[in-house]
TORGUPA-448934 format. One record per atom (N, C-alpha, C): x, y, z; residue in three letters. Coordinates in steps of 0.02 Angstrom, whole numbers, padded with zeros to 5 digits, always signed. Example, Ala and Ser with C-alpha at 12.3 -4.5 7.8 and 13.67 -1.06 7.14 Angstrom:
BEGIN
+00660-00284+00390ALA;+00615-00225+00390ALA;+00660-00165+00390ALA;+00642-00112+00354SER;+00684-00053+00357SER;+00645+00002+00394SER;
This chain:
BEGIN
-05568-09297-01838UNK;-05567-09224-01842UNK;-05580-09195-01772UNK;-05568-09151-01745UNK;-05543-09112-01705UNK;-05555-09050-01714UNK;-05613-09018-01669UNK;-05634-08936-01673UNK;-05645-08911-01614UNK;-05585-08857-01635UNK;-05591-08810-01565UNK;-05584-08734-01600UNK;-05630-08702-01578UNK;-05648-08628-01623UNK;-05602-08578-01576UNK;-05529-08592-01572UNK;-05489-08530-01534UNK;-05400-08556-01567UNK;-05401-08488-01621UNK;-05329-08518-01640UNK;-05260-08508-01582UNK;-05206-08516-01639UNK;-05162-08503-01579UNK;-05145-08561-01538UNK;-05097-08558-01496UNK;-05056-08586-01445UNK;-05084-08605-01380UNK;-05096-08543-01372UNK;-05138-08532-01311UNK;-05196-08456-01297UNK;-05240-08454-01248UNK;-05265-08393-01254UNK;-05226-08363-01208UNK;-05207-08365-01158UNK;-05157-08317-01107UNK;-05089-08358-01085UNK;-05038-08309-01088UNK;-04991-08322-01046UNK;-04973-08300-00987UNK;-04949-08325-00942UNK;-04927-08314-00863UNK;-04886-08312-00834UNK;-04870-08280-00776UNK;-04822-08306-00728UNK;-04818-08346-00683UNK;-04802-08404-00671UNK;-04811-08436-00592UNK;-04786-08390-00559UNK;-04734-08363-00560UNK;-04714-08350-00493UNK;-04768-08271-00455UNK;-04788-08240-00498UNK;-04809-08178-00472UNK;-04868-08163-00496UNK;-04905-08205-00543UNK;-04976-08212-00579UNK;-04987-08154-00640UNK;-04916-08115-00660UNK;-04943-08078-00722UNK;-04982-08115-00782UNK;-05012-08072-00805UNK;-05059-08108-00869UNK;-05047-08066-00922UNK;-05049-08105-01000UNK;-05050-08056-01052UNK;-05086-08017-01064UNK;-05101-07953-01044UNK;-05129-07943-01053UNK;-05156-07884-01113UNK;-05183-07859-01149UNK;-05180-07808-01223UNK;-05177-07749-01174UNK;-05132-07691-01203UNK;-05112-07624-01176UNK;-05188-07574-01198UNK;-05216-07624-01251UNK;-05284-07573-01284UNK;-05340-07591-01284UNK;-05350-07660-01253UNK;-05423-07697-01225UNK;-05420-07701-01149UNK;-05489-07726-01154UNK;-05499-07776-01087UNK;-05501-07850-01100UNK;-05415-07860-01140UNK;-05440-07931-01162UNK;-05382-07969-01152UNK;-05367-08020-01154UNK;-05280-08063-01161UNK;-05260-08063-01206UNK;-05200-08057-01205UNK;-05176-08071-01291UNK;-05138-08156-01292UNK;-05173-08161-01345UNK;-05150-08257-01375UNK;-05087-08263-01389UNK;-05070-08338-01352UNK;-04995-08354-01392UNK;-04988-08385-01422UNK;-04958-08340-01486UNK;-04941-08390-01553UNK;-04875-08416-01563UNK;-04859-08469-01524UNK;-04810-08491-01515UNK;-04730-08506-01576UNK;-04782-08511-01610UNK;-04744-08514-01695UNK;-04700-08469-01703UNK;-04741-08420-01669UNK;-04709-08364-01728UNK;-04697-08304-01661UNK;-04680-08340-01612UNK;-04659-08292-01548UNK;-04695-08233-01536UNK;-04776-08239-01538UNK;-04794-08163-01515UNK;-04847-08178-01481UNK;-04861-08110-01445UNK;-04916-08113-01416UNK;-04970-08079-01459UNK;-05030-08100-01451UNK;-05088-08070-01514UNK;-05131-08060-01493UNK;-05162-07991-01493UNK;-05242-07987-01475UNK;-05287-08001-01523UNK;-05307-08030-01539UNK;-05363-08049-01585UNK;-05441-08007-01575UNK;-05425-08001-01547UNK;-05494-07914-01559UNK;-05458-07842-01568UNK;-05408-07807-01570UNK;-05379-07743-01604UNK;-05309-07773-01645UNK;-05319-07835-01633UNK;-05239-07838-01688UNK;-05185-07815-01671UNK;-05150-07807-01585UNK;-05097-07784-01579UNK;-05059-07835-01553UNK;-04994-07835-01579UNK;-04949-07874-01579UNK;-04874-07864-01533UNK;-04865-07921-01499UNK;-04809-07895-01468UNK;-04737-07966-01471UNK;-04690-07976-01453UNK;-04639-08022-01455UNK;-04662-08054-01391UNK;-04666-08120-01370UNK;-04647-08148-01329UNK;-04588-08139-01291UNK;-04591-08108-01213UNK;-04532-08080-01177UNK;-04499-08153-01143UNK;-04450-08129-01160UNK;-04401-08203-01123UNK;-04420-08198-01054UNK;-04438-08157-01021UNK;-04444-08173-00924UNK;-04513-08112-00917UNK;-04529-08135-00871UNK;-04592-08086-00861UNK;-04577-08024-00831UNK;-04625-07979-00869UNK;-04591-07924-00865UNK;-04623-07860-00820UNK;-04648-07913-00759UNK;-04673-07890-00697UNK;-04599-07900-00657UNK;-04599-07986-00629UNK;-04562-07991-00591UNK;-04474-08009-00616UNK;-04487-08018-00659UNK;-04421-08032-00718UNK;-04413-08122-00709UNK;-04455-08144-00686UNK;-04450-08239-00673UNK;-04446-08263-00734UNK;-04431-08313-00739UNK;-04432-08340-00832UNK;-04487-08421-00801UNK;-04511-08405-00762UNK;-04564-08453-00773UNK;-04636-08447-00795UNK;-04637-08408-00860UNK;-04687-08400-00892UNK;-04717-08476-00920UNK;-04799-08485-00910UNK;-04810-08530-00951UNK;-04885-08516-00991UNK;-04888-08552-01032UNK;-04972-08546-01077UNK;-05025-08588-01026UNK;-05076-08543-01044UNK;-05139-08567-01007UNK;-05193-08579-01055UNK;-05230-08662-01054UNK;-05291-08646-01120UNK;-05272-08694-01154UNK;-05288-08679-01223UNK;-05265-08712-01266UNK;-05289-08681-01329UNK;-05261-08693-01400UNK;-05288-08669-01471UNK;-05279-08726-01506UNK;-05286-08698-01580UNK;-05289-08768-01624UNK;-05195-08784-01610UNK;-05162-08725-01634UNK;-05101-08742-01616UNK;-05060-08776-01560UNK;-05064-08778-01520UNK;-05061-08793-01448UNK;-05074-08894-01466UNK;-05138-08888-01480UNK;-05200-08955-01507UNK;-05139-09005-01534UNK;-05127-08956-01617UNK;-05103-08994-01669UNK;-05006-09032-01630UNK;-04979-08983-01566UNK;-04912-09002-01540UNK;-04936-09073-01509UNK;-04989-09067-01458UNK;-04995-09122-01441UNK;-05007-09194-01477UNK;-05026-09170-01521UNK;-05074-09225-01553UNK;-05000-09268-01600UNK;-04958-09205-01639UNK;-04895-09225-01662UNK;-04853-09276-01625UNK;-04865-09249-01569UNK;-04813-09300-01497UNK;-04858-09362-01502UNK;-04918-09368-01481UNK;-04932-09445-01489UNK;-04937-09473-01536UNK;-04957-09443-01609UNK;-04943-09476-01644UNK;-04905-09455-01716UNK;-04813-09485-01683UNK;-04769-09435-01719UNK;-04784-09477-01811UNK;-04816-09527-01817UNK;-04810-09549-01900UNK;-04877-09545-01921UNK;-04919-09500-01913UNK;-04975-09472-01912UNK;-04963-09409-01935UNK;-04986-09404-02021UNK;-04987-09330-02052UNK;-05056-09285-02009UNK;-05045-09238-02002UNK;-05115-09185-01970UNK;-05095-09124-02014UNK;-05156-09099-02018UNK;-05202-09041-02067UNK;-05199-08991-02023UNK;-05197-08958-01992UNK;-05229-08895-01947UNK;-05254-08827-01991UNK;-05329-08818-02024UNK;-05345-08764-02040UNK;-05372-08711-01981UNK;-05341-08662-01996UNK;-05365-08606-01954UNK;-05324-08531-01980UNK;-05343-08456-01960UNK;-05324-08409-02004UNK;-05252-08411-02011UNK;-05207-08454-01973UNK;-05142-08440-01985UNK;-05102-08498-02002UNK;-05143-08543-02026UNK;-05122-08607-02050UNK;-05128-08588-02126UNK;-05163-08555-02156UNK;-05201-08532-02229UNK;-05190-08478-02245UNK;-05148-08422-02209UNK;-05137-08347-02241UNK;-05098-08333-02316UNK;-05067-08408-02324UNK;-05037-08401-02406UNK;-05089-08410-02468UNK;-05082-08383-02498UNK;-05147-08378-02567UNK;-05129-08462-02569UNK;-05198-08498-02589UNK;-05211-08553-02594UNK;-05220-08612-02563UNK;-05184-08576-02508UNK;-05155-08628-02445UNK;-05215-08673-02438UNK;-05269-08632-02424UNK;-05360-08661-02389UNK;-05356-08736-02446UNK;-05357-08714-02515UNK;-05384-08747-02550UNK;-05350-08825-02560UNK;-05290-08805-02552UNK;-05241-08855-02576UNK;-05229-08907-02493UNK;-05276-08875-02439UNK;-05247-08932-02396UNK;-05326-08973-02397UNK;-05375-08920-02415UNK;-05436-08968-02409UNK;-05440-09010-02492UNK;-05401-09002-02532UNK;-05384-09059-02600UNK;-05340-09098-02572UNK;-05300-09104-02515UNK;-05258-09158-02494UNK;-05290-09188-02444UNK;-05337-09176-02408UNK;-05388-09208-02357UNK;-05440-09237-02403UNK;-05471-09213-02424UNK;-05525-09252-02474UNK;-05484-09307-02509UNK;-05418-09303-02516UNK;-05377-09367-02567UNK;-05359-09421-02510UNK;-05379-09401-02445UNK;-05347-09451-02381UNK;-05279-09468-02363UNK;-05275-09398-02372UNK;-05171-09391-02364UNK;-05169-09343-02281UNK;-05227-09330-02272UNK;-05221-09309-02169UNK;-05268-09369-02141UNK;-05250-09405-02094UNK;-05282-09465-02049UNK;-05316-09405-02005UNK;-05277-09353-01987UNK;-05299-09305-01918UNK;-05302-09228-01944UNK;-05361-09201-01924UNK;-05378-09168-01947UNK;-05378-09127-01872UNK;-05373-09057-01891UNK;-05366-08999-01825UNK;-05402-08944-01864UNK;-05463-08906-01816UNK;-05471-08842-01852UNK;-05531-08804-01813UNK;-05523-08736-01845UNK;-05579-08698-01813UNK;-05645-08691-01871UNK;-05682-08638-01859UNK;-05737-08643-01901UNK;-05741-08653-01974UNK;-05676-08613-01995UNK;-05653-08637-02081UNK;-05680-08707-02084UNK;-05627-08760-02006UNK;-05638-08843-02063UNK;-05736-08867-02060UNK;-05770-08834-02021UNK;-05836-08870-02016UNK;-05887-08833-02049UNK;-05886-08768-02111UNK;-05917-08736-02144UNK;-05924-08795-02201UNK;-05970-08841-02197UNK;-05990-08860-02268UNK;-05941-08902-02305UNK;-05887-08922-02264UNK;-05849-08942-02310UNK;-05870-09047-02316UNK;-05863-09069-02354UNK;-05896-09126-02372UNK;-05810-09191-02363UNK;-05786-09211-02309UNK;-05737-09254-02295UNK;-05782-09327-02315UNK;-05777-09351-02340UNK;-05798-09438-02334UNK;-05776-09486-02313UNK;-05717-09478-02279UNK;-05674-09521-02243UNK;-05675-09519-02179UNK;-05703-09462-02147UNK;-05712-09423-02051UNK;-05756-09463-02025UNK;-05733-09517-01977UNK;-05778-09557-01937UNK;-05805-09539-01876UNK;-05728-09517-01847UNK;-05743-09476-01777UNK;-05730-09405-01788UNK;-05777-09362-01751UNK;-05776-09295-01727UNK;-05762-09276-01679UNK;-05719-09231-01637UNK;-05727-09235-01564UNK;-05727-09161-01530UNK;-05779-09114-01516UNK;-05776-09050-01521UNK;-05750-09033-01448UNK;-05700-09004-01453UNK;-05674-08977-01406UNK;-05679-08925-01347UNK;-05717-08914-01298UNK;-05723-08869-01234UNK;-05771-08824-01239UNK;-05844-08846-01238UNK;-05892-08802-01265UNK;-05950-08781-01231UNK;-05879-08777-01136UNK;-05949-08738-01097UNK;-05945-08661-01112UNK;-05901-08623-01155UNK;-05902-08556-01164UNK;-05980-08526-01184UNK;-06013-08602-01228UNK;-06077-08573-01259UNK;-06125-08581-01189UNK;-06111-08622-01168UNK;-06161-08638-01078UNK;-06144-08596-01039UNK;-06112-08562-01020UNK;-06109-08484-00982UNK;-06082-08430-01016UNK;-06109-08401-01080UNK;-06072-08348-01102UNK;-06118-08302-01074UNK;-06075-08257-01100UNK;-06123-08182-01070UNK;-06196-08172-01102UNK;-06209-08179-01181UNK;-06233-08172-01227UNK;-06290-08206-01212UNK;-06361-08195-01209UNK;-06380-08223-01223UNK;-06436-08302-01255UNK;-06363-08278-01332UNK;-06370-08307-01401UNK;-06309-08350-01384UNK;-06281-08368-01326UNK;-06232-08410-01329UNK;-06248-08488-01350UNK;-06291-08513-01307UNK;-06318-08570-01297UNK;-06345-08597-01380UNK;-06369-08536-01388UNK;-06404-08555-01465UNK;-06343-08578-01521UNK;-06297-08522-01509UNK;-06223-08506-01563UNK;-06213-08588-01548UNK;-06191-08622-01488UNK;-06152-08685-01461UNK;-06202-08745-01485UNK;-06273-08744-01486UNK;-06298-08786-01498UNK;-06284-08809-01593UNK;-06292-08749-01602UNK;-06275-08737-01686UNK;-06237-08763-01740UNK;-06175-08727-01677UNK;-06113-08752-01716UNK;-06085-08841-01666UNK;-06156-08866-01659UNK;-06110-08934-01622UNK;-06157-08971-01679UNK;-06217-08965-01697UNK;-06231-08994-01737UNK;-06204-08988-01815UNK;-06188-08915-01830UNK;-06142-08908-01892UNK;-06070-08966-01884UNK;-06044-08953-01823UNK;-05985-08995-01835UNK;-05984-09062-01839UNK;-06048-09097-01789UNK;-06044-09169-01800UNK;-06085-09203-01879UNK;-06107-09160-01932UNK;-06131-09154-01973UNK;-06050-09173-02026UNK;-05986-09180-01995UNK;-05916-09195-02032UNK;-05926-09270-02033UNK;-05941-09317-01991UNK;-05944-09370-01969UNK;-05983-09419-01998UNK;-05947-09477-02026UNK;-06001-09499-02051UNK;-06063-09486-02108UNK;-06023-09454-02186UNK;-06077-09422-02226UNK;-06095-09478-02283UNK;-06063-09510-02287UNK;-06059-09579-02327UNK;-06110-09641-02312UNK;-06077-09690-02317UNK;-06094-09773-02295UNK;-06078-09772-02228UNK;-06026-09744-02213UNK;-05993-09745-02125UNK;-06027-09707-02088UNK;-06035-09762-02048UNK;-06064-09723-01973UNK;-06018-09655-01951UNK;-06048-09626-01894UNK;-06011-09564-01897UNK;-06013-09580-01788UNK;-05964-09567-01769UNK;-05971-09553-01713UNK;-05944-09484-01691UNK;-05969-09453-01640UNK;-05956-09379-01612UNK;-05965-09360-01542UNK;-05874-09353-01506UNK;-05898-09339-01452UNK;-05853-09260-01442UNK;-05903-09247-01359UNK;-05893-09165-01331UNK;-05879-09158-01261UNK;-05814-09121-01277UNK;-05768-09122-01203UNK;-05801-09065-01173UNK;-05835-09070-01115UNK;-05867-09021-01072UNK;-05844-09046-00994UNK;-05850-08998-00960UNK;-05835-08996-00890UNK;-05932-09009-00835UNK;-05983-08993-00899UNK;-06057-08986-00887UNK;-06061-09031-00912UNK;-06058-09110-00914UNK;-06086-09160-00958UNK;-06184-09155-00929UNK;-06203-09126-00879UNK;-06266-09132-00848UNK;-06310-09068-00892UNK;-06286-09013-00902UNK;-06301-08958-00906UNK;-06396-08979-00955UNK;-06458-08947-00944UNK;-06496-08975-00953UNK;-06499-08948-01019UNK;-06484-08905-01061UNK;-06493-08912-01131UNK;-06449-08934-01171UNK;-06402-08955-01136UNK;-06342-08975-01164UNK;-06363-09060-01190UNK;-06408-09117-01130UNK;-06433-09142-01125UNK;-06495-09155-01171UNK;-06539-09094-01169UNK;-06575-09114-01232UNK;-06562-09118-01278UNK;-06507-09088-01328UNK;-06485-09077-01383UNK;-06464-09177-01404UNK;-06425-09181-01358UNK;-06397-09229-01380UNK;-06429-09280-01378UNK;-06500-09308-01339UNK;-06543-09345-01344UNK;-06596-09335-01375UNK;-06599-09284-01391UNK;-06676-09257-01432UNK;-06661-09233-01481UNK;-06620-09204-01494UNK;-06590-09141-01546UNK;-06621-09085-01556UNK;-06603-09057-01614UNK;-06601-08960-01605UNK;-06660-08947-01600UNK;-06729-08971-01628UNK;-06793-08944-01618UNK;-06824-08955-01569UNK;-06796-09011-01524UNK;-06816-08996-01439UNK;-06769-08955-01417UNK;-06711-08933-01413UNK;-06679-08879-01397UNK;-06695-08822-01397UNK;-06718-08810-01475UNK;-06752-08726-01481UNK;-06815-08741-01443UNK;-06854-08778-01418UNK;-06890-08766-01402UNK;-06890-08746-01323UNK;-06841-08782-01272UNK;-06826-08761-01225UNK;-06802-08696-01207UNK;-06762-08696-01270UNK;-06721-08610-01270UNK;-06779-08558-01294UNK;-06820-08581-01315UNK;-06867-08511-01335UNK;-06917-08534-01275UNK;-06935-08565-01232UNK;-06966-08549-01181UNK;-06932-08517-01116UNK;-06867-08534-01132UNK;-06825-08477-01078UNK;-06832-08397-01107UNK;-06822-08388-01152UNK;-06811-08337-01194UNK;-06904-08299-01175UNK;-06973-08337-01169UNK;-06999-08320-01173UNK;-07032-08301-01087UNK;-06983-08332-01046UNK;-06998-08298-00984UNK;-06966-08262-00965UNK;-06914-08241-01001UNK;-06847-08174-00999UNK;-06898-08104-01019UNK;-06933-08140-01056UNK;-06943-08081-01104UNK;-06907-08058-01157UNK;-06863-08105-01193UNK;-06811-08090-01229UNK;-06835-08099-01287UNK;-06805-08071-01344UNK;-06813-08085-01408UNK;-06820-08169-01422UNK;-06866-08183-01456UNK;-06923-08165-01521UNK;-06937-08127-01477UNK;-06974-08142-01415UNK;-07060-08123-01377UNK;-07031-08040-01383UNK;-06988-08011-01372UNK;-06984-07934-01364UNK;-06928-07923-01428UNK;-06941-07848-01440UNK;-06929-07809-01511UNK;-06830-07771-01468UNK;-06783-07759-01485UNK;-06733-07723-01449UNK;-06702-07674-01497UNK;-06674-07649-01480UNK;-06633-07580-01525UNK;-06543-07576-01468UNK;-06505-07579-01500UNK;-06439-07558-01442UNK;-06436-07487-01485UNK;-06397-07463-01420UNK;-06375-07391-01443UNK;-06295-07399-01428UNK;-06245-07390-01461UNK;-06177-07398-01427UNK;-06123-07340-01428UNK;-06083-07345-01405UNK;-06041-07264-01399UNK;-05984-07291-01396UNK;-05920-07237-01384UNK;-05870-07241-01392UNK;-05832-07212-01391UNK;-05761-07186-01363UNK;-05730-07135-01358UNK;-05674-07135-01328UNK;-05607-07107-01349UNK;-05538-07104-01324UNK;-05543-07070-01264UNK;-05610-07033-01232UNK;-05596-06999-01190UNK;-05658-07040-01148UNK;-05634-07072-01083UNK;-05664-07118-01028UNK;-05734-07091-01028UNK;-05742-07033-01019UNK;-05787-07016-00974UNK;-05865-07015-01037UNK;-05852-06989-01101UNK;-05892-06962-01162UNK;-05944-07010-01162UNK;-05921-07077-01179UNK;-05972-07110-01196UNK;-06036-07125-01135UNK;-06051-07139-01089UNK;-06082-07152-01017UNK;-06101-07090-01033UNK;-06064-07010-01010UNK;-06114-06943-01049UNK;-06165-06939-01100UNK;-06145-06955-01140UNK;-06185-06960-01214UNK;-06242-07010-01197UNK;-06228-07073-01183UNK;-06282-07107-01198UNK;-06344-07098-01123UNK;-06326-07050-01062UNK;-06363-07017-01017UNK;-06401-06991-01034UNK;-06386-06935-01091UNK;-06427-06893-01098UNK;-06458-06932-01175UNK;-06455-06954-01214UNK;-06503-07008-01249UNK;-06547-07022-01189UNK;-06525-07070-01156UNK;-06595-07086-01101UNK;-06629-07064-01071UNK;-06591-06992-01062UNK;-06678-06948-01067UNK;-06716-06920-01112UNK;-06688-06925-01172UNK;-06722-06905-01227UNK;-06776-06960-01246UNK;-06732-07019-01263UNK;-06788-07078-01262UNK;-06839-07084-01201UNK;-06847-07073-01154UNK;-06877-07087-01109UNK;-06933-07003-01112UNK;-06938-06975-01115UNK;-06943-06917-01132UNK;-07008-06909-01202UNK;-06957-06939-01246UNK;-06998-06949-01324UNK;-07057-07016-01318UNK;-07043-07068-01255UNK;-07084-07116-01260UNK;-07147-07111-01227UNK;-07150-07061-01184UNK;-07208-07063-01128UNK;-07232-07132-01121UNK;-07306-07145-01147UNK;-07334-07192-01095UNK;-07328-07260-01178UNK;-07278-07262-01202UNK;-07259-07330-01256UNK;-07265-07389-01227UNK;-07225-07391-01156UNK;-07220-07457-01122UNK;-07127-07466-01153UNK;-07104-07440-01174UNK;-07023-07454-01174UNK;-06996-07444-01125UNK;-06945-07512-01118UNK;-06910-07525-01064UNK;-06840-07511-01096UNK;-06786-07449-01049UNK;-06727-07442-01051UNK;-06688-07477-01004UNK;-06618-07504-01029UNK;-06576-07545-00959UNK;-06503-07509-00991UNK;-06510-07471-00952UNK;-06422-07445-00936UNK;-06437-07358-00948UNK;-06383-07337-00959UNK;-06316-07349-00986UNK;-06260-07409-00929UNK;-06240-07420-00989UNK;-06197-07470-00950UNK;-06136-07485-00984UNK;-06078-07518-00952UNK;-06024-07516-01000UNK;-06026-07590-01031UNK;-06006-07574-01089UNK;-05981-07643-01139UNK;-05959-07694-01124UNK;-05995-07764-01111UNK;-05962-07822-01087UNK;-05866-07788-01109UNK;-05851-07781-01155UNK;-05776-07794-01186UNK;-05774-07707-01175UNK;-05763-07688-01092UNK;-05753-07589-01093UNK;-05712-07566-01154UNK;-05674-07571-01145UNK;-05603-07555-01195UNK;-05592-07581-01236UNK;-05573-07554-01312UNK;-05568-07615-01367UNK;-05539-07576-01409UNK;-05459-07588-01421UNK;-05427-07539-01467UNK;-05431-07463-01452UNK;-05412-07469-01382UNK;-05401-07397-01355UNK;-05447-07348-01335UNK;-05536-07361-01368UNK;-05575-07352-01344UNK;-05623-07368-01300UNK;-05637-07328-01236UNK;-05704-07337-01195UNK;-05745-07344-01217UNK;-05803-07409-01198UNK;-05860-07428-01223UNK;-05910-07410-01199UNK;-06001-07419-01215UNK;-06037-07407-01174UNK;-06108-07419-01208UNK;-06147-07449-01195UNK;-06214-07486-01216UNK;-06283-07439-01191UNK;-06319-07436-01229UNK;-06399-07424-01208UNK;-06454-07466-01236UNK;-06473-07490-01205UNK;-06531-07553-01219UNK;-06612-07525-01233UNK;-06643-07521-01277UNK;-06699-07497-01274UNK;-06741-07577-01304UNK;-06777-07581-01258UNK;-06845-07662-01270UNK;-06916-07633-01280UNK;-06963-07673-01304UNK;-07050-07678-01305UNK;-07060-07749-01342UNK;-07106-07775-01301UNK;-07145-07805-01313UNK;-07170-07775-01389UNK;-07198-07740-01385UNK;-07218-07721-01463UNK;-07190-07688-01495UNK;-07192-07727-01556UNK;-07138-07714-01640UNK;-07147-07641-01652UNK;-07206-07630-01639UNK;-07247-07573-01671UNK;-07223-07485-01628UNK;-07224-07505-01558UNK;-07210-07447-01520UNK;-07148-07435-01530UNK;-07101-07478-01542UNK;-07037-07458-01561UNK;-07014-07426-01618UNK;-07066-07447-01689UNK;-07031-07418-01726UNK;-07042-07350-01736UNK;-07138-07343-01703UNK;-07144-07266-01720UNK;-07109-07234-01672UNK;-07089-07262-01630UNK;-07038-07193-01586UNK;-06978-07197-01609UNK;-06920-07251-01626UNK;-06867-07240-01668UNK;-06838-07176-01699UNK;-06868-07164-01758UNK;-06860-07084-01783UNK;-06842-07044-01762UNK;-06917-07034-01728UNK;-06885-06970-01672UNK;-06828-06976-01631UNK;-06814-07023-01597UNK;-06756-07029-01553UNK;-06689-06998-01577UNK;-06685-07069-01656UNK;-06629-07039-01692UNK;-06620-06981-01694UNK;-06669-06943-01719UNK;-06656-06867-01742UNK;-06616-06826-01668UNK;-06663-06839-01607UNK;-06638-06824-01560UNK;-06556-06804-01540UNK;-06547-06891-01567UNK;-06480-06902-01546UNK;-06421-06862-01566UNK;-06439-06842-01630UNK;-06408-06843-01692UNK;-06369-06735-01666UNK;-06438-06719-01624UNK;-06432-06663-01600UNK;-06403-06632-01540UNK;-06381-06708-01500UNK;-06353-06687-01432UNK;-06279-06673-01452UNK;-06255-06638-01391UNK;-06160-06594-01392UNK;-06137-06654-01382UNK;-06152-06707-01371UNK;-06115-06735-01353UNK;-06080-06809-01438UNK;-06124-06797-01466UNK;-06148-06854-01531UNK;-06095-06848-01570UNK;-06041-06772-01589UNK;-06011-06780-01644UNK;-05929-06774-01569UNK;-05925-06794-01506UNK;-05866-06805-01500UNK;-05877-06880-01479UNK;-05905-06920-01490UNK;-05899-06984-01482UNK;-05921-07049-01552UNK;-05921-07098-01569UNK;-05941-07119-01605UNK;-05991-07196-01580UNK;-06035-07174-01621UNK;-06101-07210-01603UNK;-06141-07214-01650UNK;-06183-07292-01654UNK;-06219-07337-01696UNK;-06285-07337-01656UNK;-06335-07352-01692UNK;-06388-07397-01672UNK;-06382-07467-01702UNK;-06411-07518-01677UNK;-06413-07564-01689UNK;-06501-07616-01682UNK;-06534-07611-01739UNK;-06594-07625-01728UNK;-06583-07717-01725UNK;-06620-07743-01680UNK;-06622-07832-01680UNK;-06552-07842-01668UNK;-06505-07813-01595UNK;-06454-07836-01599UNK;-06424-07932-01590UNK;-06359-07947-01649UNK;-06359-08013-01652UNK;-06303-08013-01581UNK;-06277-07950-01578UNK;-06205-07976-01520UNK;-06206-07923-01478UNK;-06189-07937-01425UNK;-06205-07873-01366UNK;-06113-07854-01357UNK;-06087-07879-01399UNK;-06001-07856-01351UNK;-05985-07793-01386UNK;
């Protein structure tokens, strides 16, 4: 079995000759190639476009894919081994009613030798025949922005090698990284996850990061560039204002790892304490605050208490 959590073909396509990139007309993001089915796809607003026969910067037709997805995975894997049935679950392998069910009743019967998939195939599912695991490219969780990256990667490496080996059979499991050194990457795999969390919550505890500190995001949004960064300004002086001497720490306004996302400008406000307590009695008030600035009903905006994702 074979897990790589990015469907699709590829994540970007290119030009050699002039370096255009796919890129979404309504993010700050690439759009994926789904080679199948000739399009380009953003997978965070869902916009869709045809694969252009020549690039449509310089008009070169030496476009190629960069990356890789399960799709991309399952071509190669076909080429080496062309009398070798393979499975590939992922959202566009399974969009027909039943599809999910009826390929994991033909894998459990040992009618796929090779198995391809994203998080669908390693949720719980019980294979008794999966000897080898082999998780595919997982320094994204070792330098993500997040973070909860490191934690997410440690997680889901033990969820996945948890396919391997559930029987009488040994299970072996290996992980293609470019960081084979990386030092928690290292403990995990010699110690496992409860020396891990423990490393990661002593980083976490000289960050100052959650557990050890309480957080709230404030987030905004708006077709018009400038609104959100406005709006959440004047929040920060309200909060700052409403907190006097709490000990809350504000960081930003600032824009959204992911600025743009389906046509809208992004924009973050971070409010931290050390204590559970100072945060919540000032909370309230803030809200109410917010709720009152000119700026609140032309933009759209959440709080987010104990945020799990900062994008």
């Amino acid at each position: 079995m074979l897990f790589l959590n990015r469907r699709g073909f590829a994540p970007v396509l290119t030009c050699h000759a002039c370096g255009w990139l796919s890129e979404c007309p309504r993010c700050d993001a690439r759009m994926t190639l789904h080679l199948g089915r000739r399009l380009l796809w953003c997978h965070h607003c869902g916009q869709q476009q045809p694969v252009p026969p020549a690039c449509p910067s310089c008009q070169s037709p030496q476009l190629r894919p960069l990356g890789q997805g399960t799709e991309r995975l399952e071509s190669v894997l076909a080429r080496q081994f062309p009398d070798t049935p393979i499975a590939r679950i992922d959202r566009d392998s399974t969009q027909r009613k039943g599809a999910l069910q009826r390929l994991l009743t033909a894998i459990r019967a040992g009618q796929y030798p090779l198995l391809i998939g994203t998080q669908m195939l390693a949720k719980g599912h019980h294979f008794p025949q999966v000897t080898l695991v082999g998780i595919i490219d997982v320094d994204q969780g070792l330098f993500g922005a997040d973070y909860r990256a490191g934690e997410r990667m440690a997680q889901q490496i033990v969820q996945v090698a948890g396919r391997a080996g559930r029987v009488e059979k040994r299970g072996r499991v290996l992980i293609q990284t470019r960081h084979p050194d990386h030092p928690l990457l290292q403990t995990l795999i010699h110690q496992g996850y409860p020396a891990f969390a423990r490393e990661a919550l002593a980083e976490r505890q000289a960050a100052r990061l959650p557990p050890f500190s309480s957080q709230v995001l404030l987030r905004a949004e708006s077709t018009r560039a400038e609104h959100p960064a406005a709006f959440l300004q004047a929040a920060l002086e309200q909060g700052r204002a409403l907190a006097g001497a709490a000990g809350l720490e504000f960081w930003g306004p600032v824009p959204a790892p992911m600025e743009r996302r389906a046509g809208m400008t992004r924009a973050h406000l971070l409010v931290q304490s050390e204590g559970r307590q100072a945060l919540q009695q000032w909370l309230p008030g803030w809200l109410e605050r917010l709720s009152r600035l000119p700026l609140a009903r032309r933009v759209r905006w959440s709080l987010d208490v104990d945020p799990q994702e900062m994008l």
